[in-house]
Structures are given as C-alpha cells and as structure tokens.
C-alpha positions in Angstrom: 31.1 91.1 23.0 28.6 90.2 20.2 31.1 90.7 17.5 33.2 87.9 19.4 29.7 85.6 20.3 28.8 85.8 16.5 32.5 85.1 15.4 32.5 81.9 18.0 28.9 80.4 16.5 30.2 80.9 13.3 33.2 78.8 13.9 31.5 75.8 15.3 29.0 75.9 12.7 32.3 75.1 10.3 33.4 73.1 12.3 30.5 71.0 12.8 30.1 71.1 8.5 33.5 69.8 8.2 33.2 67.1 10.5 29.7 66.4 9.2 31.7 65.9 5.5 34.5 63.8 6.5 32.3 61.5 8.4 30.1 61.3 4.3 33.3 60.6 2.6 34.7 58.0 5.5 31.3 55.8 5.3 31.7 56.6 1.2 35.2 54.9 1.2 34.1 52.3 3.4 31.2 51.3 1.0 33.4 50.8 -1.8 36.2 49.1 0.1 33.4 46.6 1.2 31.9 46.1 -2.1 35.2 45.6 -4.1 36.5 43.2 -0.9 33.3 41.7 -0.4 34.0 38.1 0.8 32.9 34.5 -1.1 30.3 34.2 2.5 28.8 37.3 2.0 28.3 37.0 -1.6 26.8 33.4 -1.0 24.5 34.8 1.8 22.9 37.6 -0.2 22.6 35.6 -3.2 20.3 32.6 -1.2 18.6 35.1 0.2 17.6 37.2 -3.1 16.1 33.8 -4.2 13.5 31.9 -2.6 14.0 31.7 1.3 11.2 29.3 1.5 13.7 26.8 0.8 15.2 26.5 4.2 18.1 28.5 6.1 21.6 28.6 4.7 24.1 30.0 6.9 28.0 29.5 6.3 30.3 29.9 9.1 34.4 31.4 9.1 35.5 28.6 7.1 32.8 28.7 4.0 30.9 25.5 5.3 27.4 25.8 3.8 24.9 24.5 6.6 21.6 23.7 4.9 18.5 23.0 6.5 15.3 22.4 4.8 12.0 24.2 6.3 10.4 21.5 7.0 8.3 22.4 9.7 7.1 25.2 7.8 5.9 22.6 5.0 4.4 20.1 7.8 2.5 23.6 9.0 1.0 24.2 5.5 0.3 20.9 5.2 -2.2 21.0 8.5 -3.4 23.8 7.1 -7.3 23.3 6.3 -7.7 23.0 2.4 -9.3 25.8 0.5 -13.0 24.2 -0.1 -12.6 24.7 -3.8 -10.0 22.3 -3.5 -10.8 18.3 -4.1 -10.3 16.0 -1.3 -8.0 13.0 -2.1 -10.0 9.8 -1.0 -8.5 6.5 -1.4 -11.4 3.5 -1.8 -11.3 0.1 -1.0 -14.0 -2.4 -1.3 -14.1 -6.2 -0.1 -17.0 -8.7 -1.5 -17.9 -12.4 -1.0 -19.4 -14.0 -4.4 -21.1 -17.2 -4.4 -22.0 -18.6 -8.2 -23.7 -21.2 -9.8 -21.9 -20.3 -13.2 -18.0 -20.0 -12.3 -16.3 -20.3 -15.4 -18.7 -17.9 -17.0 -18.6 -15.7 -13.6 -14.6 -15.5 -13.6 -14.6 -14.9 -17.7 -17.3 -11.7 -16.7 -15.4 -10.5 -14.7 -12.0 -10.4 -16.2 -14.3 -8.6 -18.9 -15.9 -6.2 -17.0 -12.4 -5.7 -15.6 -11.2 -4.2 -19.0 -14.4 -2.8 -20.3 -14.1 -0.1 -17.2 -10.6 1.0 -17.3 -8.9 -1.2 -15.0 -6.9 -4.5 -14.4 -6.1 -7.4 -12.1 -3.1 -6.8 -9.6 -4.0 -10.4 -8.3 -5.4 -13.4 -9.9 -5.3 -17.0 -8.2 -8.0 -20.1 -8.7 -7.6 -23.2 -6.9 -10.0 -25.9 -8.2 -10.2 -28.4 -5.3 -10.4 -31.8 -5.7 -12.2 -33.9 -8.0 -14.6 -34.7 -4.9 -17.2 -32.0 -5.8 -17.8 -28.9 -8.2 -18.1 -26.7 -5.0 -14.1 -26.7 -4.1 -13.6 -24.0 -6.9 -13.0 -20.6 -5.7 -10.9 -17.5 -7.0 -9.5 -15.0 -5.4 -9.1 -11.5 -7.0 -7.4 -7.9 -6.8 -8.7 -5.7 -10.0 -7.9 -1.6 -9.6 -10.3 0.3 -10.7 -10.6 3.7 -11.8 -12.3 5.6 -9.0 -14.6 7.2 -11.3 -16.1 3.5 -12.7 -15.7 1.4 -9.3 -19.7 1.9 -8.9 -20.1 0.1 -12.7 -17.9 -2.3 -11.9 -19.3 -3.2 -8.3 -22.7 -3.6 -10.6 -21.2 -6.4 -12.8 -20.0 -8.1 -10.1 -23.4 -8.7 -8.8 -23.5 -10.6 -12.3 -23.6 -14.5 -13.0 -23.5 -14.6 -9.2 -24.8 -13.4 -5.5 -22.6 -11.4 -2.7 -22.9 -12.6 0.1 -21.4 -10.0 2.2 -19.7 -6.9 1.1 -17.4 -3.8 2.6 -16.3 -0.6 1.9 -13.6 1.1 3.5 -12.6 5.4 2.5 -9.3 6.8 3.7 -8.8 10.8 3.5 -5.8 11.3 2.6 -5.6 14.9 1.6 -3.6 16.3 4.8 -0.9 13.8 3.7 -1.0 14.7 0.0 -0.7 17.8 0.6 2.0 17.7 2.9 3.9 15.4 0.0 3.6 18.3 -2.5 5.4 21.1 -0.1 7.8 19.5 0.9 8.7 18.3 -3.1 7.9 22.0 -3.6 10.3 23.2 -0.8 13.0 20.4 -1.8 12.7 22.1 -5.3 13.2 25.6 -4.4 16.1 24.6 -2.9 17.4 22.6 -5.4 17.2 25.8 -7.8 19.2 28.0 -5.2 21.8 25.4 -4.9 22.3 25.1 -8.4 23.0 29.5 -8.5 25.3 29.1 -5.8 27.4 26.0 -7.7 27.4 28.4 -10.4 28.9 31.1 -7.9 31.1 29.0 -6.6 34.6 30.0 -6.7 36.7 27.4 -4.2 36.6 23.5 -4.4 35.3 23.2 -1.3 32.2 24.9 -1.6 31.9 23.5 -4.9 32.2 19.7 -2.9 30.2 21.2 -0.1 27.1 22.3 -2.3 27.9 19.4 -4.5 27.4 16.8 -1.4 24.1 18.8 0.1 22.6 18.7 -3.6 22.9 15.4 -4.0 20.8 15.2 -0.4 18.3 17.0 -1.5 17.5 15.0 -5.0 17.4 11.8 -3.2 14.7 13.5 -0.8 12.9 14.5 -3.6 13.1 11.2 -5.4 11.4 9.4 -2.2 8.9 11.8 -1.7 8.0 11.9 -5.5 8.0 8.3 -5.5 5.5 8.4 -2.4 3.5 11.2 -3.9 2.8 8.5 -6.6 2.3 5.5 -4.9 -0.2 7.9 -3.1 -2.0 9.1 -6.4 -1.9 5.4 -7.5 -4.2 4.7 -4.4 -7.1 7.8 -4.9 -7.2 7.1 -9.3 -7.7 3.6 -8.8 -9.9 2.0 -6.4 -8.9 -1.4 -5.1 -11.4 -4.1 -5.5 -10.9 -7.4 -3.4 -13.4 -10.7 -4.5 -13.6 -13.8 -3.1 -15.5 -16.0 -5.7 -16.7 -19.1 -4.5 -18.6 -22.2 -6.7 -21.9 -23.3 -5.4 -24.1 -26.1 -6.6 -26.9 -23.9 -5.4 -27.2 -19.7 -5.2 -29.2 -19.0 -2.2 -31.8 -16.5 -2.6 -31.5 -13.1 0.0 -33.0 -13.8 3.1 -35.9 -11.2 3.2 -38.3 -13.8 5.2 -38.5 -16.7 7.5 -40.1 -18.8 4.4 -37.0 -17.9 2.4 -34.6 -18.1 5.7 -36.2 -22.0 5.8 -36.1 -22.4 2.5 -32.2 -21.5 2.6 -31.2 -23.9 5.0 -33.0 -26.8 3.8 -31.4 -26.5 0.7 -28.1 -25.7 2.5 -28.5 -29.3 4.3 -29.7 -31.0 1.2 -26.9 -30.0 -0.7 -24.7 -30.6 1.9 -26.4 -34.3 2.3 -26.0 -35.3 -1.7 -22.7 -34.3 -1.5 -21.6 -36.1 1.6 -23.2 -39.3 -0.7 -21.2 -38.1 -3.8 -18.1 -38.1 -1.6 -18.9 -41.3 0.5 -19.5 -43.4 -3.2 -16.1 -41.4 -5.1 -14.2 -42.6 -2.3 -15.7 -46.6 -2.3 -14.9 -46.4 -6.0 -12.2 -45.0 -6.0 -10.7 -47.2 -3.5 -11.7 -50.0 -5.6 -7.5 -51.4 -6.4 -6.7 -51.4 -2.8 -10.1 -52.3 -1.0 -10.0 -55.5 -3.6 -6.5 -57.0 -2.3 -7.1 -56.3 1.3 -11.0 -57.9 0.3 -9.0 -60.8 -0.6 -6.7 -61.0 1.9 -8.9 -60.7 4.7 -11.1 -63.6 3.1 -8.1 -65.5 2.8 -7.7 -65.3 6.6 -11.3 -65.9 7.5 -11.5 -69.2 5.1 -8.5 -70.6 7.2 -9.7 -69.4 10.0 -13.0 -70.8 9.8 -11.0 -74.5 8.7 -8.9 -74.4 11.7 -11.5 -74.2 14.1 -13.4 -76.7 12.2 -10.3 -79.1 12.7 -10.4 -78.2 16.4 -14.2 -79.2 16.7 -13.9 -82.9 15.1 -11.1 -83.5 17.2 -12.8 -82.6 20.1 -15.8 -84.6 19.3 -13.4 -87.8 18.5 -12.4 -87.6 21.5 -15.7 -87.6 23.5 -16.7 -90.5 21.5 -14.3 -92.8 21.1 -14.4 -96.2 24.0 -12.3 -96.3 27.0 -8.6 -98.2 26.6 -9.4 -101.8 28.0 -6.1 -103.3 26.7 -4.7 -103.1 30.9 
C-alpha cells in the first residue's frame, strides 16, 4: 500500500510539471506571435503613451481613427493653481490724467520727448485747435506705452509745463490668466511633438490624413493662444498712459485753502468774462461784410419809410386847412 501511495504522488507530481511546462511554452509562443503580429493600433497606442501623456488622450478605435483630445482641464487646473511666491505676478497698469497748460506747444513737444527719452511711444496722437475765437479751444489727446518699469518717470514729466487736474490709476492681475496661456501652449506643444512620432509611424494613408488633419488643429490652437500670450505680455511690459491736455489762458493753483479756492474762481469768472468780450468783438468784426449791406439796407428802408409817412402828414394837414367848397 505505500509502495502504490508513493508511486501515485509521484505521478501527479509529473504530471503537474508537465502541465506546468506546456502552459510556459503556450504563453512563450503567444508572446512572440503577438509581437511579430502586433497591429498599426497597438503600435500607435504604446508609442503615445511612451511619450508625454500630458498631452491629452489618444485612443484609436477598430478602424485606426485617431481620436485626440487635448487635456485641457488639466491645464485650466494648473492654471488655478496658486503661484509659487518666488514667482512674479503679471500686473497690467493703466493710468488716466487731465492736464491743463499755459504753455501747449512747449507742453505737447515735452511730452513727445519725455515719451522717447523713457523707452516708450505714442499709440494715439490727435490735436484739435478750435477756432480762431480763443487760445483756450486747443486740446490734445494722447495714448503713449510705457515701459512698466519707467511709467513713474514718465508720470513725473507729465506734471511738467503744465497742472493735472485729476488723475487715475487702474492695476489688473493677470497672472492666473498668464499662466493658464502658457499650459495650454505647453500642453498644445507636447502634443504637437507626439503627433509628429506617430506621422513618422505612420504606415496607411489614412492615418497619415487623420494625424495630418488633427495636427494641423493643434498649430492653429497654438498660433491663437501664442498670439494672446503676447497681446497679454504687450499689456504687463508696457504701461498705458491716457492724457487729455487742455490750453488754458490761466493754470489754477491746487486748491489747499478757501483763499486759494476764491482766488480760483474769480480768476475762473474773469477769464471766462474777457473771453466772452474777445468773442462778442471777433464776431462784430468779423461780421463786418455782411452786417455792412444789411446796415445799408435796413437804412434804406427806414429813409423811405420815414418820407412816406412824412408825405402822409402834409396831406393830412392840407386837408384840415384848406376852406370849405362854396362854388354850390
């Protein structure tokens, strides 16, 4: 009975080591036959996939349509992400001043000058001089961009050859959307690199025209959004500087007092008194070729006027004096 236990162990344990081998050379054979059969998909898939997937998910269905879809939400999500604090914020500046000046040619050739002494230039430039009524119709209105770094030197000669009246200053943060800009150019370029290893890879036209059509997606997305990420650097280098320059006969002095508050508005309603005289004698003057003719004509009218009712007078006084008709 043991000889025949020991001889029935001994036979399973064969039989378990054969079985055991034939399933190793079965899974062997089926590794190669897989390998040297491996399909265009499968060689696609891994090949993506060994690159960057932070480019977005590529999946290709029965009939080797590549299906592209860039991770956007993942770059939106960096993008929210609060910067690192060694980081530098992205601040677009923008500034707004009313100028009233005595010297206006001199202010406006200043300014051009200050303009190009700090970097910067004029992305507007308009003067409108009025009439010929008064010196005080002159004004300008300006747009100068200027370098972030020399906007407060430039604000400083503006205050030059002249007096601001009133001034703004607006900041914009705009680092949550500058960084967003960057990953997604950074996604939309990690992308472009894989698609450019698969058209290598390619081995059917369609693929080819597939890739070819979804490549040509992504560079226009990363046109637009490097075109934006400039506009956008454009906007936190340069500060924009808005002026609205005015010509006064008179700069006021800042009110820091009821005497100078008085002293303000007096010469505000003197000012505005010699030029209401200026404008009331230019127009007389000027008028002079047709006020003379009508003049004339309306004396003209008066003369016979006045002879007509003269006329009318004597005949009316004839009349009471002249005797009764007695010839009956």
């Amino acid at each position: 009975m043991k000889h025949k236990g020991k001889t029935l162990i001994a036979a399973l344990c064969a039989a378990v080591l054969v079985l055991t081998a034939l399933l190793g050379f079965a899974a062997c054979g089926a590794s190669k036959e897989s390998a040297n059969y491996a399909t265009y998909d499968e060689i696609e898939t891994q090949s993506y996939k060994d690159l960057d997937p932070a480019a977005g998910d590529v999946s290709f269905d029965g009939d080797y349509k590549a299906s592209f879809t860039t991770n956007e939400s993942a770059a939106q999500a960096d993008a929210e992400t609060p910067a690192p604090a060694q980081s530098q914020e992205k601040i677009v500046r923008t500034f707004n001043l009313d100028v009233r000046t005595e010297a206006f040619d001199t202010y406006i050739a200043a300014l051009k000058q200050a303009v190009a002494a700090n970097g910067g230039y004029l992305e507007e430039f308009s003067v409108e001089n009025g009439g010929y009524s008064t010196r005080s119709d002159r004004w300008a209105s300006v747009i100068a961009r200027i370098p972030a770094e020399k906007a407060e030197a430039f604000l400083a000669a503006a205050g030059e050859n002249g007096v601001i009246t009133s001034s703004t200053e607006n900041a914009t943060n705009v680092t949550l959307q500058y960084v967003d800009l960057e990953s997604r150019i950074s996604a939309y370029k990690t992308e472009q690199t894989t698609l450019m290893e698969l058209l290598k890879k390619s081995d059917s036209l369609e693929n080819t025209l597939k890739i070819h059509e979804r490549l040509n997606e992504v560079n226009y997305q990363l046109e637009n959004y490097a075109a934006q990420l400039r506009v956008l650097e454009n906007r936190v280098s340069y500060s924009t500087v808005t002026l609205e320059v005015r010509e006064v006969n008179r700069a006021l002095v800042e009110e820091d007092g009821l005497g100078t508050r008085i002293k303000n508005r007096f010469l505000e309603n003197w000012d505005a008194l010699v030029e209401g005289l200026k404008d009331l004698a230019v127009s007389l003057i000027g008028g002079l070729p047709v006020l003379l003719p009508l003049a004339a004509v309306i004396a003209v009218v008066i003369v016979v006027l006045v002879k007509v009712r003269k006329k009318r007078k004597a005949k009316k006084a004839a009349k009471a004096v002249a005797p009764p008709d007695t010839t009956e």
